[in-house]
C-alpha positions as CSV (number, residue, x, y, z in Angstrom):
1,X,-55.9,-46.3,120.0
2,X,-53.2,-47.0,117.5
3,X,-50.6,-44.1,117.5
4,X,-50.3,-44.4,113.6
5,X,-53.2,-42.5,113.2
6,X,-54.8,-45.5,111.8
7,X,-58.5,-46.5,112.6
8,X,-57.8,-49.5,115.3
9,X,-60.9,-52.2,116.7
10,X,-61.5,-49.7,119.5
11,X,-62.0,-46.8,117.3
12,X,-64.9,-48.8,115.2
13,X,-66.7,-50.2,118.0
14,X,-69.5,-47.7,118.2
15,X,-70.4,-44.6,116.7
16,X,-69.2,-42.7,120.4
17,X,-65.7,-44.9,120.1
18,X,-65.4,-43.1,116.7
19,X,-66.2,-39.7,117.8
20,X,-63.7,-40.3,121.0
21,X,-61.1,-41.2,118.4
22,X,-61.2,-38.3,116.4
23,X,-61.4,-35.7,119.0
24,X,-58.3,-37.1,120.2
25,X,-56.7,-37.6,116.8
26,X,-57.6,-33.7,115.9
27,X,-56.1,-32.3,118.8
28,X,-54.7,-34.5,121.6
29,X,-53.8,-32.0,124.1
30,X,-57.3,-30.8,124.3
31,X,-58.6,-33.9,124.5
32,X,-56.6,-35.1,127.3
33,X,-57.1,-31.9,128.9
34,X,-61.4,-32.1,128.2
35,X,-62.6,-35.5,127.9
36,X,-59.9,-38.0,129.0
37,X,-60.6,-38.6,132.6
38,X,-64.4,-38.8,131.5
39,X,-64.8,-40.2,127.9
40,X,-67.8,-39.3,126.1
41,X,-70.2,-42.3,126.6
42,X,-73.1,-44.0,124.5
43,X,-76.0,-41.6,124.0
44,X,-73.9,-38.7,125.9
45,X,-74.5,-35.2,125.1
46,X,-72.2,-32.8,126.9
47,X,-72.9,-29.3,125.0
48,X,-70.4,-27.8,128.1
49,X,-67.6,-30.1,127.6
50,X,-68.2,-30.1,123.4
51,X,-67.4,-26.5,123.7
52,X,-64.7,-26.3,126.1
53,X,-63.4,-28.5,123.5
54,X,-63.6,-26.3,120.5
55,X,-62.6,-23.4,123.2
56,X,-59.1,-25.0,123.6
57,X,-59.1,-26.0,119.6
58,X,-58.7,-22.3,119.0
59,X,-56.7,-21.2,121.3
60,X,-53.2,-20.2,121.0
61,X,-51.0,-23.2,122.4
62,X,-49.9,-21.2,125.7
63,X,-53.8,-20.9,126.8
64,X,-54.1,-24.5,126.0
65,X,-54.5,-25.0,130.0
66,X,-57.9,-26.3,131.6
67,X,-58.0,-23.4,134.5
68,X,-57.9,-20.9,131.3
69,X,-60.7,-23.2,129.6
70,X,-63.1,-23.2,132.7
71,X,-62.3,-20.1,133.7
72,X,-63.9,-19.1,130.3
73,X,-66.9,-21.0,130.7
74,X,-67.9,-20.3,134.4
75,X,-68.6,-17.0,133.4
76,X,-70.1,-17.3,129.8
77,X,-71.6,-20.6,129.3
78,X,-74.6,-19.6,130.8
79,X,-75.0,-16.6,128.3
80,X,-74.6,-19.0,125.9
81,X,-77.1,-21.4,126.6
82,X,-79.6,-18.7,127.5
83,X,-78.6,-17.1,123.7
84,X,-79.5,-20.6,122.1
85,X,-83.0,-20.9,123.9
């Protein structure tokens, strides 16, 4: 991906290239911390990893660390899938 914060090839590619792109452009340090060893892939949905995301996105900067993240959702992810159902 282009550092510019311009769309480059890779980002058009596919609609999951896209969405890769601009979870990384929003907030990089969540990204590499959620989805970079494992990028979201064609037809994926990953409802745990979507809101670990969003988890780190509104945290303060000093939480921004993955044993903080999972830590948070061993214990309440559960409750909230079992709140959506």
């Amino acid at each position: 991906m282009e550092k510019s914060g311009l769309w480059g090839w890779q980002c058009k590619s596919s609609v999951i290239a896209k969405e890769n792109c601009v979870l990384q452009c929003l907030s990089p340090p969540c990204y590499e911390l959620v989805y970079e060893s494992d990028p979201l892939e064609e037809g994926e949905k990953d409802f745990t990893r979507s809101q670990e995301y969003k988890y780190c996105m509104h945290s303060p900067k000093n939480n921004r660390r993955m044993d903080v993240v999972d830590k948070f959702f061993q214990t309440d992810s559960q409750k909230m899938i079992a709140a959506m159902h």
